[in-house]
Backbone as a chain_set.jsonl record, in Angstrom:
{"seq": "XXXXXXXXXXXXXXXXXXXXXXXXXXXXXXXXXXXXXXXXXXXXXXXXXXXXXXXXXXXXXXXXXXXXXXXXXXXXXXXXXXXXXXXXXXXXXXXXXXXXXXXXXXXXXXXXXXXXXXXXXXXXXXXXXXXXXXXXXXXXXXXXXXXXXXXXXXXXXXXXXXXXXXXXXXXXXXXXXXXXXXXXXXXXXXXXXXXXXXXXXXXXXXXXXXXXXXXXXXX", "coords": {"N": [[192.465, 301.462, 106.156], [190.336, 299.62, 108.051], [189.748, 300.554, 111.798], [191.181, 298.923, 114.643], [189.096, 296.802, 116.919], [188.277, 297.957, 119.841], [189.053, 296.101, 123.446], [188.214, 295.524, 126.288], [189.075, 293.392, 128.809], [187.346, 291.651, 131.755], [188.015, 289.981, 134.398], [188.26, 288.255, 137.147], [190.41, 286.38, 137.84], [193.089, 286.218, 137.515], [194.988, 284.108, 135.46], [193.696, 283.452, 133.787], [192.741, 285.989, 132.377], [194.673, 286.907, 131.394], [195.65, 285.008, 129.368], [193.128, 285.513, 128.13], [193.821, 287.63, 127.009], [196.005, 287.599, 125.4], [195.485, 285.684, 123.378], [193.602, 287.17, 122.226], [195.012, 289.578, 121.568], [196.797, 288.349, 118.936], [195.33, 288.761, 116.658], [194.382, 291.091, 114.194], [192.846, 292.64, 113.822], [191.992, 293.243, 116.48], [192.165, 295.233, 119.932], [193.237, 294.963, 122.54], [192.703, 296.822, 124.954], [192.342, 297.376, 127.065], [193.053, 296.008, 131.121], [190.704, 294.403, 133.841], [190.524, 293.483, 136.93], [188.016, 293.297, 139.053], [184.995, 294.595, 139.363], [185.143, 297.569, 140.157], [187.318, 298.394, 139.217], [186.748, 298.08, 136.746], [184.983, 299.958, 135.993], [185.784, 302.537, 136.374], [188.097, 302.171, 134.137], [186.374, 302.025, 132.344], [185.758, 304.463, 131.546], [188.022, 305.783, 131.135], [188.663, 304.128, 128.547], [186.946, 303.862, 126.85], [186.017, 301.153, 125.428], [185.081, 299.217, 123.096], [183.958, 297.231, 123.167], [183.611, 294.517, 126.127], [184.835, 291.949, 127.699], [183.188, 290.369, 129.932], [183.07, 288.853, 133.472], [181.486, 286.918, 135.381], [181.122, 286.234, 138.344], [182.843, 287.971, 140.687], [184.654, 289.129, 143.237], [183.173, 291.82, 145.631], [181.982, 294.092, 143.671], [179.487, 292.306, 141.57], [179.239, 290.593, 138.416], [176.923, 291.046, 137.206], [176.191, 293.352, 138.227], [178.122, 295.143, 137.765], [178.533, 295.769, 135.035], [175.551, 296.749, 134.588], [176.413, 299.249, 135.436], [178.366, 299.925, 134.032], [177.775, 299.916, 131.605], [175.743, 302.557, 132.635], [177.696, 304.307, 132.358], [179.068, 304.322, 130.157], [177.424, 303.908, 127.513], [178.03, 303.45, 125.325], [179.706, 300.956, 125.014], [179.831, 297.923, 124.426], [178.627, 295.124, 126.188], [179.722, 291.169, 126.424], [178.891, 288.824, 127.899], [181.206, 286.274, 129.957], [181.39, 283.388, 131.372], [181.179, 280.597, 133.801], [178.667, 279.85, 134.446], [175.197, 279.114, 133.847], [172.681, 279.418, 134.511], [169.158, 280.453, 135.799], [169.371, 282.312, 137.697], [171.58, 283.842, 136.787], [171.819, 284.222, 133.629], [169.074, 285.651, 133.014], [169.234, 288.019, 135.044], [171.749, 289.259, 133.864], [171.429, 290.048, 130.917], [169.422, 291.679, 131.696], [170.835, 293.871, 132.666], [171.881, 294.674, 131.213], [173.791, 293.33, 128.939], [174.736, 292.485, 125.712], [175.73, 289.943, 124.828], [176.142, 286.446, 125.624], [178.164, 284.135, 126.75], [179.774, 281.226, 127.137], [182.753, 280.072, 129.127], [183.762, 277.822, 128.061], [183.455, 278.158, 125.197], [184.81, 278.219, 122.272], [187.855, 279.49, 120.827], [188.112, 280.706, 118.46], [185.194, 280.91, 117.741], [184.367, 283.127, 119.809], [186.139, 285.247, 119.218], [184.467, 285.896, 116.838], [182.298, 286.926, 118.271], [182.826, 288.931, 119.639], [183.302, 290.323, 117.121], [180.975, 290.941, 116.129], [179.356, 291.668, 118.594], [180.285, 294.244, 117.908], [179.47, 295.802, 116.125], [177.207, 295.677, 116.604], [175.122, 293.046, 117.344], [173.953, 290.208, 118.848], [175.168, 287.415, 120.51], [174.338, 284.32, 121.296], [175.372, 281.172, 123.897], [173.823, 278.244, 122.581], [172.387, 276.838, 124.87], [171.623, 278.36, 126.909], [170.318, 279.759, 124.659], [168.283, 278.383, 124.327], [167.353, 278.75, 126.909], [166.236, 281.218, 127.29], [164.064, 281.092, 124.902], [162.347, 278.836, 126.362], [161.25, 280.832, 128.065], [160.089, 282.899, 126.883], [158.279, 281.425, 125.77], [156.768, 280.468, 127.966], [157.741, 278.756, 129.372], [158.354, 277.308, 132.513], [160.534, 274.954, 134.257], [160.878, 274.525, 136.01], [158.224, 273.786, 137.146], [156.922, 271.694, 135.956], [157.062, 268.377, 135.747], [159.649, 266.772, 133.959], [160.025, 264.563, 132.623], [157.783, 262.632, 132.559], [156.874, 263.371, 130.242], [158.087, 261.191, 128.44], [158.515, 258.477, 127.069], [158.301, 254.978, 127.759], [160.349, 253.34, 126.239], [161.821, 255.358, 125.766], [162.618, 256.28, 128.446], [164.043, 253.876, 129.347], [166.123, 254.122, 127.698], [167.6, 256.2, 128.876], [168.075, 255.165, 130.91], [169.924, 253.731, 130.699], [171.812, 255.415, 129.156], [172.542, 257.264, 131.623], [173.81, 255.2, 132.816], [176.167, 255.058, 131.462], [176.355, 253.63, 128.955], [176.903, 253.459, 125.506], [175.832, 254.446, 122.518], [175.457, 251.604, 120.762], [176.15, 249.626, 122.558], [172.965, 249.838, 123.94], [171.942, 249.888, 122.077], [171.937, 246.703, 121.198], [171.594, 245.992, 123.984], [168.658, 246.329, 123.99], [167.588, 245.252, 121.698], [167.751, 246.885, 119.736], [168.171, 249.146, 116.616], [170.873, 251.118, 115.861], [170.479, 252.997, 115.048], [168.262, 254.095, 115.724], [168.568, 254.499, 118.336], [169.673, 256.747, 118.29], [167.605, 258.602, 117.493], [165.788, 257.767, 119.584], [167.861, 259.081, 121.646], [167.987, 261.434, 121.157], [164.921, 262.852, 120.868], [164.926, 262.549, 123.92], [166.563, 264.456, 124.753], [165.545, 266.808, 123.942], [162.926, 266.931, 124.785], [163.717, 267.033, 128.014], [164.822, 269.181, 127.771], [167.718, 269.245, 127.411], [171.4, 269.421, 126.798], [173.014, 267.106, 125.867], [173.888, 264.295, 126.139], [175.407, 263.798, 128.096], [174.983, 265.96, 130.291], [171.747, 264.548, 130.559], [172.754, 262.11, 131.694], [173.264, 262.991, 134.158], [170.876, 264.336, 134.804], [169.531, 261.798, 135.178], [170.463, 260.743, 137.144], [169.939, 262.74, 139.132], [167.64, 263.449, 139.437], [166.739, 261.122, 140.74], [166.26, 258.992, 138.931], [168.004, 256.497, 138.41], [169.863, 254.582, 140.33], [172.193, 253.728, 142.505], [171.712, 250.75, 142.725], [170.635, 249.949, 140.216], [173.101, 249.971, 138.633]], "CA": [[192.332, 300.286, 107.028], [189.482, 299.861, 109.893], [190.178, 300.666, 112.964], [190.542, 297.92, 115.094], [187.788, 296.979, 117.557], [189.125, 298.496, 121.258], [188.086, 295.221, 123.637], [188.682, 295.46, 127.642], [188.778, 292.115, 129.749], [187.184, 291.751, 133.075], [187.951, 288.65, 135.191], [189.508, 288.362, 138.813], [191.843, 285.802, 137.677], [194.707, 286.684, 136.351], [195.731, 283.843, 134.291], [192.356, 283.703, 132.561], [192.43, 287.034, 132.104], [196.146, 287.371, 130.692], [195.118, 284.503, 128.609], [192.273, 286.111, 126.92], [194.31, 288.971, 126.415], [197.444, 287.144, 124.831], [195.089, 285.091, 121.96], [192.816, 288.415, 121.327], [196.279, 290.299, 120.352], [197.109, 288.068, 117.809], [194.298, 289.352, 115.677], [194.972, 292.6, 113.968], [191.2, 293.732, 113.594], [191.217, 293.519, 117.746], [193.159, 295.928, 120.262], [192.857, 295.033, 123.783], [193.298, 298.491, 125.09], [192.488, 297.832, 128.963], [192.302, 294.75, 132.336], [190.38, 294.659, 134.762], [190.771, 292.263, 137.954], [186.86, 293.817, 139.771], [183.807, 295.845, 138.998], [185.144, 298.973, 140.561], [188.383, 298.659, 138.374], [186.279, 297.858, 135.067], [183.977, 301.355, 135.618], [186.985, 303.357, 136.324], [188.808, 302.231, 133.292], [185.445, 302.036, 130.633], [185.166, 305.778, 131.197], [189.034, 306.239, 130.318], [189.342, 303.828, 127.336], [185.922, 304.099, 126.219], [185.859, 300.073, 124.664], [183.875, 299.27, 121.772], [183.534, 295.664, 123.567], [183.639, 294.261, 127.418], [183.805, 290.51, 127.996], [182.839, 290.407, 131.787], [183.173, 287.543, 134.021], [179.684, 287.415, 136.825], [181.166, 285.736, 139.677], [183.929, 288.264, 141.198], [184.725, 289.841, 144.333], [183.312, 293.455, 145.482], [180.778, 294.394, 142.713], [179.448, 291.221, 140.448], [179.194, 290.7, 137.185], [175.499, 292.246, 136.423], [176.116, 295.133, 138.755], [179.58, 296.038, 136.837], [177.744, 295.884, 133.888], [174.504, 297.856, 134.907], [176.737, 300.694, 135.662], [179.252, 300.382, 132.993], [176.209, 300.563, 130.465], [175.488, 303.63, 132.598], [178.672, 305.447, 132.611], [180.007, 304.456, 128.863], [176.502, 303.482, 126.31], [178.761, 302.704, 124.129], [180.361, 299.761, 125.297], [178.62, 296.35, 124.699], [178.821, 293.923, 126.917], [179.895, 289.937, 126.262], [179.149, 288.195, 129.797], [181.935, 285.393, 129.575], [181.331, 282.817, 132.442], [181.154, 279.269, 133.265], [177.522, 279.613, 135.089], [174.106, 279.103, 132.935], [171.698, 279.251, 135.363], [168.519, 281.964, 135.34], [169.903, 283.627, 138.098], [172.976, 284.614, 136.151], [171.552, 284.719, 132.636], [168.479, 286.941, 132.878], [170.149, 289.715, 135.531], [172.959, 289.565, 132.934], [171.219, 290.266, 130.175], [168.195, 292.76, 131.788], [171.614, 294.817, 132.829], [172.641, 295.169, 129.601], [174.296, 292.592, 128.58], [174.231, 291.92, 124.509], [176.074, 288.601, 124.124], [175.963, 285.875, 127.225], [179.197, 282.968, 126.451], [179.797, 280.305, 128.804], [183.706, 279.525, 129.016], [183.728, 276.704, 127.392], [183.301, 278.723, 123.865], [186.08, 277.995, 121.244], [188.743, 280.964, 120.524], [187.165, 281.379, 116.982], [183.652, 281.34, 118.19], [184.808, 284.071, 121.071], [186.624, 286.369, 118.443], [183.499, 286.213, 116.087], [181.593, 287.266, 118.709], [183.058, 290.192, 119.937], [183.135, 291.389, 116.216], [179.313, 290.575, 115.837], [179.124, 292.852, 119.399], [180.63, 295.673, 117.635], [178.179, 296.073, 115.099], [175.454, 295.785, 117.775], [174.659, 292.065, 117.03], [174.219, 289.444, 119.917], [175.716, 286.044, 120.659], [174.233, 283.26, 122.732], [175.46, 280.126, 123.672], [172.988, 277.633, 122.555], [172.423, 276.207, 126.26], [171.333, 280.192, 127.193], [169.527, 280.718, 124.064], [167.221, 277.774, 124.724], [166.518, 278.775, 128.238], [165.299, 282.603, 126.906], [163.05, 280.408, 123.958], [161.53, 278.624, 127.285], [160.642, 281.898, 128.967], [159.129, 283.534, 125.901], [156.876, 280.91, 125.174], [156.48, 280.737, 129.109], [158.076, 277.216, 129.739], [159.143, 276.385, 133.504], [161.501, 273.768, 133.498], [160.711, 273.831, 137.264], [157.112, 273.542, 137.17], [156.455, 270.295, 135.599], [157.923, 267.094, 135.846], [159.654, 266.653, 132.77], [160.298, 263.347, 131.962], [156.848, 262.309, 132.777], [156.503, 263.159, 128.786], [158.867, 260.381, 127.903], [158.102, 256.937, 127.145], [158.847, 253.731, 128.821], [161.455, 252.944, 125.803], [163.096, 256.311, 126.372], [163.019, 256.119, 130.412], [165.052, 252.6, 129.096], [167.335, 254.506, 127.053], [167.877, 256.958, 129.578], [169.044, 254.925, 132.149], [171.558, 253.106, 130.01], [172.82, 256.706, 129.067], [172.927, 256.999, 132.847], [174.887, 254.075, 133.208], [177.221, 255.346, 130.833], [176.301, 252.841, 128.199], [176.901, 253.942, 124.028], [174.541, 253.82, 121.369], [175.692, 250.718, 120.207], [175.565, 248.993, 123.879], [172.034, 250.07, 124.266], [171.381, 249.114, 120.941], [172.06, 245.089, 121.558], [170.492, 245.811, 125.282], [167.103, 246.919, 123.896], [167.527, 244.315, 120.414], [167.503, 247.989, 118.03], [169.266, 249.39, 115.654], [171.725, 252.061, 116.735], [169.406, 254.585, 114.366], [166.851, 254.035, 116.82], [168.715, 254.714, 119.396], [170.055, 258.234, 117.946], [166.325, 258.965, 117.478], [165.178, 258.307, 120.993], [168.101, 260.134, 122.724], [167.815, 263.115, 120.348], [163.818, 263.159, 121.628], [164.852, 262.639, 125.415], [167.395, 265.468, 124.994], [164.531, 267.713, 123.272], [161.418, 266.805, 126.266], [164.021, 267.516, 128.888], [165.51, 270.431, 127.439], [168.991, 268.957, 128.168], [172.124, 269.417, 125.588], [173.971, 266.718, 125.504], [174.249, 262.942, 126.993], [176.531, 264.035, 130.081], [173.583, 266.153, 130.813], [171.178, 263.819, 130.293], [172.698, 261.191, 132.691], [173.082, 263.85, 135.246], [169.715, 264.894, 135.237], [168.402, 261.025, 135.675], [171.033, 260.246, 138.405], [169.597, 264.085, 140.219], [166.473, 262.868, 140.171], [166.584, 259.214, 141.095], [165.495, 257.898, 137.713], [169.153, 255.638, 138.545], [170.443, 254.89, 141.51], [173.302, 252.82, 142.685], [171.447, 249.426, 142.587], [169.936, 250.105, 138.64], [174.379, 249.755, 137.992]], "C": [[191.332, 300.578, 108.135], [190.527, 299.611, 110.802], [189.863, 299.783, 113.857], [189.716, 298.194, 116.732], [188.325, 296.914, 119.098], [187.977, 297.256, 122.558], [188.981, 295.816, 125.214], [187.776, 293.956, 128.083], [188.676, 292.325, 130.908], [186.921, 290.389, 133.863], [188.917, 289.257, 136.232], [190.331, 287.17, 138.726], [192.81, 285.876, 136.904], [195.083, 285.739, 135.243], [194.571, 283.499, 133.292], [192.444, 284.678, 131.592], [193.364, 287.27, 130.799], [195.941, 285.999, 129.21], [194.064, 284.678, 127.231], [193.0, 286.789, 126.381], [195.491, 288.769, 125.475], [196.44, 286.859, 123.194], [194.351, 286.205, 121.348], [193.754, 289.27, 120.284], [196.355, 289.797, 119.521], [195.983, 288.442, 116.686], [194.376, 290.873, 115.484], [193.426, 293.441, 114.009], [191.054, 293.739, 115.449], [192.07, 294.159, 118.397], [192.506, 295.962, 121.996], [193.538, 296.212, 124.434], [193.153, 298.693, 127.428], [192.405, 296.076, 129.971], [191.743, 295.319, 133.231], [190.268, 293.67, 135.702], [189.382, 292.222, 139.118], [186.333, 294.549, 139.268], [184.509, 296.946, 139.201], [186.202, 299.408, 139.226], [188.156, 298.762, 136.72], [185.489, 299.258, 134.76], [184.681, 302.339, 135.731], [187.472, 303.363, 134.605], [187.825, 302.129, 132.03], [185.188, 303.465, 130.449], [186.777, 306.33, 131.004], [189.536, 305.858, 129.366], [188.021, 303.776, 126.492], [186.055, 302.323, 124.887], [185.127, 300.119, 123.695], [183.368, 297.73, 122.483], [183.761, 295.433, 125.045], [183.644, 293.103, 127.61], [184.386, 290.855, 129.688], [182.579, 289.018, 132.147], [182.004, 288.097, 134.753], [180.488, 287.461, 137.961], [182.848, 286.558, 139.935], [184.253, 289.19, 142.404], [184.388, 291.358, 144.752], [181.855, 293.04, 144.544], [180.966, 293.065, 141.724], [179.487, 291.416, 139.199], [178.035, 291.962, 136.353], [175.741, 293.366, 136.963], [177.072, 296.266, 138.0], [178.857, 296.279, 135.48], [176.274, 296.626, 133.607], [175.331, 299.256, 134.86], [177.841, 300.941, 134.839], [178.574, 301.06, 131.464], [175.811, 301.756, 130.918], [176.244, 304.768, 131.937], [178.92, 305.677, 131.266], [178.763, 303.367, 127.438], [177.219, 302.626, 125.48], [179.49, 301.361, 124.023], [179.743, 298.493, 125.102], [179.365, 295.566, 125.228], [178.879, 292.435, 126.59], [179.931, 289.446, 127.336], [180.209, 286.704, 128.99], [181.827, 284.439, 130.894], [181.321, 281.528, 132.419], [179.605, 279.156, 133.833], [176.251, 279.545, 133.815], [173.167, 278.941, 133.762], [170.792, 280.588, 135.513], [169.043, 282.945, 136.006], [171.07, 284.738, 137.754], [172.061, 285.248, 134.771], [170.47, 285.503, 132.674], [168.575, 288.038, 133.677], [170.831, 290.001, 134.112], [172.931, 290.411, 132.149], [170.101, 291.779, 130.506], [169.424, 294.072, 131.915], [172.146, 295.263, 131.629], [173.86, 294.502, 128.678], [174.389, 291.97, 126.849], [174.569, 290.928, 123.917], [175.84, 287.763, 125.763], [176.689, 284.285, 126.178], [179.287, 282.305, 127.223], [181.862, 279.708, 128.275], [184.567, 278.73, 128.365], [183.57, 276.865, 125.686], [184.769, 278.588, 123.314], [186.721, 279.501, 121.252], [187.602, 281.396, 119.705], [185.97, 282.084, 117.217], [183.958, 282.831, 119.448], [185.171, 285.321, 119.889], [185.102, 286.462, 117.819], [182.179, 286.78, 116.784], [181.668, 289.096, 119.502], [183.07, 290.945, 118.766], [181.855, 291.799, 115.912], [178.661, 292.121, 117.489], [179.368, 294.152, 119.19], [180.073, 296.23, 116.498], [176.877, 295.624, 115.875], [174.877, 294.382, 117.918], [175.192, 291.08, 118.363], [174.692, 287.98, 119.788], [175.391, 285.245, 121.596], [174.589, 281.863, 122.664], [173.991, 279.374, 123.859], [172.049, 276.943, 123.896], [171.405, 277.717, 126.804], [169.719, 280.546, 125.721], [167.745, 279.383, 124.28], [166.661, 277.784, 126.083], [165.708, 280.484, 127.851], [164.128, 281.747, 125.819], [162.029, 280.026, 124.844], [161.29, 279.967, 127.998], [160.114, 282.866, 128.252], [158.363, 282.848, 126.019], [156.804, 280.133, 127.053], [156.174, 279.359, 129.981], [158.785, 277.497, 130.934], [159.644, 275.44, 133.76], [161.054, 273.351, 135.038], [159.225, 273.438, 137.833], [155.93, 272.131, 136.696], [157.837, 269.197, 135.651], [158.277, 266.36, 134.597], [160.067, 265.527, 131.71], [159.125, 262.222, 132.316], [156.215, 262.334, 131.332], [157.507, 261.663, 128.087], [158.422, 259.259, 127.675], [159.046, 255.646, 127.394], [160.26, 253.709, 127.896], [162.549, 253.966, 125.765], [163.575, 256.555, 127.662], [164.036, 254.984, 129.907], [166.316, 252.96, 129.114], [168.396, 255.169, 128.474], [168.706, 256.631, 130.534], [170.265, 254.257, 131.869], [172.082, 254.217, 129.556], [173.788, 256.862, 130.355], [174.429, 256.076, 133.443], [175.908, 253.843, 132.65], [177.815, 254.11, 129.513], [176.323, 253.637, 126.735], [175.705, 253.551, 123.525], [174.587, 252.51, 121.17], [175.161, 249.618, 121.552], [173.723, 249.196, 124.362], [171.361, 249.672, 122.994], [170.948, 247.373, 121.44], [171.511, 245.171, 122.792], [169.21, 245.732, 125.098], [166.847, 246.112, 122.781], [166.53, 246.108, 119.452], [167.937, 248.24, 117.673], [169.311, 250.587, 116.3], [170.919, 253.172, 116.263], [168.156, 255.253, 115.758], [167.043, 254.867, 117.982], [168.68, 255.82, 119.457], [168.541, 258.928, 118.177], [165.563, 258.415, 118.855], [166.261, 259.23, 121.909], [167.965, 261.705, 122.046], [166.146, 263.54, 120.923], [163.846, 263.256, 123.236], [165.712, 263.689, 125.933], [166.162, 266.994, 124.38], [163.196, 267.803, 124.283], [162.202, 267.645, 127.425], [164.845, 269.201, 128.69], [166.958, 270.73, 128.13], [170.153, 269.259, 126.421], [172.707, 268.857, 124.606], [173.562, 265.29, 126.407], [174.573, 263.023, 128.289], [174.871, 265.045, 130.682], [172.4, 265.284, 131.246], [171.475, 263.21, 131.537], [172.894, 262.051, 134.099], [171.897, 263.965, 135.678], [168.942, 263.245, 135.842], [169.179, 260.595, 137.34], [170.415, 261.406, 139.806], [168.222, 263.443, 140.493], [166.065, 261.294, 140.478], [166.105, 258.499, 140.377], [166.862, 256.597, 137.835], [169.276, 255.834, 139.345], [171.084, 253.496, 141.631], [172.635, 251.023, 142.598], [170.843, 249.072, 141.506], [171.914, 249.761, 137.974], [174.329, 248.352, 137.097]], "O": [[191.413, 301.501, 108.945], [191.567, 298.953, 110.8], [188.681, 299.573, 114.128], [189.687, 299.2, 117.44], [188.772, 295.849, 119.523], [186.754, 297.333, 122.671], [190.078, 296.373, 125.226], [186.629, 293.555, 127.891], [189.522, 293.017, 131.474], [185.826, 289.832, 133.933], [189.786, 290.128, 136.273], [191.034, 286.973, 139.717], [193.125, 285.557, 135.758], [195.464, 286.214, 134.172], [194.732, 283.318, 132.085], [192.314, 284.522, 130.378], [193.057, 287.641, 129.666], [196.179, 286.383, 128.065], [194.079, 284.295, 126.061], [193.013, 286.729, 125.152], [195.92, 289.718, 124.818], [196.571, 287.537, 122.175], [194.361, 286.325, 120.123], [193.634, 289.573, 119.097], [195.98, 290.544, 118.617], [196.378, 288.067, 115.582], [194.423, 291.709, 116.386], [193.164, 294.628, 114.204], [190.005, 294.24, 115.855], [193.164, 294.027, 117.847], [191.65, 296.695, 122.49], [194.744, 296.456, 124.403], [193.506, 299.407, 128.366], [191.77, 295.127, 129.51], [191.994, 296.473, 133.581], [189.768, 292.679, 135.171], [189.433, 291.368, 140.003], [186.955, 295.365, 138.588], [184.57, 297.559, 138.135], [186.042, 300.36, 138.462], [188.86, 299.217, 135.82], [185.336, 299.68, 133.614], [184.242, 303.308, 135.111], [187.27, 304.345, 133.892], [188.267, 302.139, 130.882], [184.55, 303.854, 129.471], [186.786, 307.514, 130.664], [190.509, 306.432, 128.876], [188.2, 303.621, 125.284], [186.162, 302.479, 123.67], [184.488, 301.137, 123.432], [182.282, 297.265, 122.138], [184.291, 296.467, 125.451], [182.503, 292.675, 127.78], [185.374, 291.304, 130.27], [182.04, 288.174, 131.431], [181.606, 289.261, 134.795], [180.631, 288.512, 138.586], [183.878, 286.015, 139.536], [183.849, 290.326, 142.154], [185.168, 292.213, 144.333], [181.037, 292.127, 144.657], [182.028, 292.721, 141.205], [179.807, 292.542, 138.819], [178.092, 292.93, 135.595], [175.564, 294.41, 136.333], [176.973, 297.466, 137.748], [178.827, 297.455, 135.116], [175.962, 297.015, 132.481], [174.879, 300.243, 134.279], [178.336, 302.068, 134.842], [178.739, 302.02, 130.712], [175.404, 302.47, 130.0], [175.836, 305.731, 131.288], [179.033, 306.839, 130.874], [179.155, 302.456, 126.71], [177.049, 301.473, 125.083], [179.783, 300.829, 122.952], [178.984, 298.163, 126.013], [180.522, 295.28, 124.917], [177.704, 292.15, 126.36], [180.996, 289.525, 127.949], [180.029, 286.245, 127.863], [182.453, 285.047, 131.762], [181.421, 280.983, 131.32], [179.217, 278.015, 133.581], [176.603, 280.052, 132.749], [172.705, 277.816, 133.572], [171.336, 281.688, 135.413], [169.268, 284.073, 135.568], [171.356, 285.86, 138.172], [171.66, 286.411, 134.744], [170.872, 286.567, 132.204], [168.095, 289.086, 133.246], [170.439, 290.896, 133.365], [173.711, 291.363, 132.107], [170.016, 292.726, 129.724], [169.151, 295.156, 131.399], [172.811, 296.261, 131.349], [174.631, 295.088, 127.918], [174.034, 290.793, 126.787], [174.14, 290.649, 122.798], [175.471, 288.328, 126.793], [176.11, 283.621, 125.319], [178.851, 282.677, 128.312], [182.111, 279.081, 127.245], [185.77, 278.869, 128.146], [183.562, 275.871, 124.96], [185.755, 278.872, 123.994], [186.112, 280.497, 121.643], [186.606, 282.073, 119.959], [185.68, 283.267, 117.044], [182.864, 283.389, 119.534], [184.394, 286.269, 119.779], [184.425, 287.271, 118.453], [181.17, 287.064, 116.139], [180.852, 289.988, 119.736], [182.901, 292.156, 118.914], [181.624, 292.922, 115.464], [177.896, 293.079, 117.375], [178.946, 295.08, 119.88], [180.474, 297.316, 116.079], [175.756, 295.307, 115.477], [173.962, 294.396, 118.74], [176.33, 291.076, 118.831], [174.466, 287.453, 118.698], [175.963, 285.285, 122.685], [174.286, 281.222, 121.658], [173.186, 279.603, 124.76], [170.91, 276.569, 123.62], [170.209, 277.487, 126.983], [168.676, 281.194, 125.798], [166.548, 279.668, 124.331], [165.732, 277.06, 126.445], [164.57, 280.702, 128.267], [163.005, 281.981, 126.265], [160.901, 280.47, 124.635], [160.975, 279.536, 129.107], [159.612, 283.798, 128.882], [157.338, 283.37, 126.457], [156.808, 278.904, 126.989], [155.268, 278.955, 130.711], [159.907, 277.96, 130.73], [158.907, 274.566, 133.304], [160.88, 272.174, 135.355], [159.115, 272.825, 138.894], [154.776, 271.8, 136.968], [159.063, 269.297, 135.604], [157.533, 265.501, 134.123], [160.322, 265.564, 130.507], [159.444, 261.034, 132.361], [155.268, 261.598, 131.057], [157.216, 261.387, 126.923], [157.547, 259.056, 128.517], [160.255, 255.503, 127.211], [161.298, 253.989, 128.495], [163.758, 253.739, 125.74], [164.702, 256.954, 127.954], [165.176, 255.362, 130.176], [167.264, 252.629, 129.826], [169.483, 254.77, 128.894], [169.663, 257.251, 130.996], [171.306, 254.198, 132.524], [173.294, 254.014, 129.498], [175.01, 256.739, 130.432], [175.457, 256.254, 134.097], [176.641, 252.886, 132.897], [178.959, 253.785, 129.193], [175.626, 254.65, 126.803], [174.863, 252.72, 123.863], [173.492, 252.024, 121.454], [174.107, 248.981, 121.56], [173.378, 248.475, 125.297], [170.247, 249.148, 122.991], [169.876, 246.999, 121.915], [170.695, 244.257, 122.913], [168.521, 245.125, 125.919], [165.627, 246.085, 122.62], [165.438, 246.32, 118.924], [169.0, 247.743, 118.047], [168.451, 251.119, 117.002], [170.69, 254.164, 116.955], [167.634, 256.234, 116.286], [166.251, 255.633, 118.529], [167.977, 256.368, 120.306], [168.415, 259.775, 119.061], [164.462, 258.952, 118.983], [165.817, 260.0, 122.761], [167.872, 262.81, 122.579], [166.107, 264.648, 121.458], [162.987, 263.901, 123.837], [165.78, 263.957, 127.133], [166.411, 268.155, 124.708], [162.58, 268.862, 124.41], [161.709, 268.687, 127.856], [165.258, 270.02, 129.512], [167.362, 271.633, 128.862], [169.715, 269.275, 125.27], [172.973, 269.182, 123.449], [172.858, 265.448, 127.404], [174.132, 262.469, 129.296], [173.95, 264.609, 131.372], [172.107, 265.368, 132.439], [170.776, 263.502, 132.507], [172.557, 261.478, 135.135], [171.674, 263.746, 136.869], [168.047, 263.262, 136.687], [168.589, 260.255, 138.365], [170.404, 261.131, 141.006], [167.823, 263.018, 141.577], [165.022, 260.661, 140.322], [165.537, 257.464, 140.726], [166.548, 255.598, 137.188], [169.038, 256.967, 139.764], [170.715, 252.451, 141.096], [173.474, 250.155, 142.358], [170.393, 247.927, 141.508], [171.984, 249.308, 136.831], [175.322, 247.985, 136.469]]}, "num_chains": 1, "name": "protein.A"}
């Protein structure tokens, strides 16, 4: 039988934490072997259980996320790191990752998807949430998201769409607003989610309400 894959959890809240640690047990290939509630407590205990895995929270009191993880990668190579957080923003994800980070999850990741990732970390293999892996794609091919104005690529009938997203209108409602078929519609917000390099709808109307493409008298 393999030996199962030795995981330590590092969050400063307890019922997160005790949480992860309850649904990981039930899996026989995984063996949560340590907690940790702070950095200091996670570099202490990776050099007495020697993990095969780490999911690390960023944001926690004392030493952060990347720093616990810079120096846990020092102390114990062997350990790979899973950052587990709810943040996606560069200042989290590329520290995260330059520290040594080989997966980067955002909270919001399914059990399943979470287990399959820590096994994928223990054979050396990385995991990004999609949201993460399209902001490293923009900084290879040496896209600022803050450097241009990015819905200045859009066109008038997707600025349309946009603001009836905004306004928390459906396909279908924006269909009969605009006289198109709901196909249409799918196929301009799937392009206005692809220009802005947004994920999802709720995004989407966020980003036009942040920048004043809507505002309370467009209701």
């Amino acid at each position: 039988m393999t030996e199962a894959i030795s995981v330590m959890v590092v969050d400063d809240h307890g019922l997160v934490r005790q949480g992860a640690v309850d649904y990981l047990q039930t899996y026989e290939d995984i063996s949560v072997t340590a907690q940790a509630e702070n950095g200091e407590q996670a570099i202490r205990l990776a050099r007495e259980h020697v993990p095969d895995v780490v999911l690390m929270d960023l944001v926690m009191p004392g030493i952060d996320g990347v720093e616990t993880t810079r120096k846990l990668r020092q102390v114990c190579p062997h350990s790979q790191v899973i950052v587990l957080t709810s943040y996606h923003e560069d200042k989290h994800i590329f520290p995260a990752l330059k520290a040594g980070a080989i997966s980067y999850l955002l909270k919001d990741v399914k059990a399943g998807e979470l287990v399959q990732a820590i096994r994928r970390a223990a054979c050396g293999e990385a995991t990004l949430h999609p949201r993460v892996a399209a902001r490293i794609i923009q900084e290879y091919r040496g896209v600022d998201p803050e450097a241009v104005n990015p819905y200045s690529e859009l066109t008038e009938r997707e600025m349309d769409v946009l603001k009836l997203i905004a306004n928390g209108s459906t396909n279908q409602k924006i269909a009969d607003e605009l006289v198109i078929t709901v196909g249409t519609v799918k196929g301009h917000v799937s392009n206005i989610l692809g220009k802005l390099h947004l994920v999802d709808r709720t995004e989407a109307a966020v980003f036009a309400w942040r920048e004043g493409i809507v505002s309370k008298k467009d209701e």
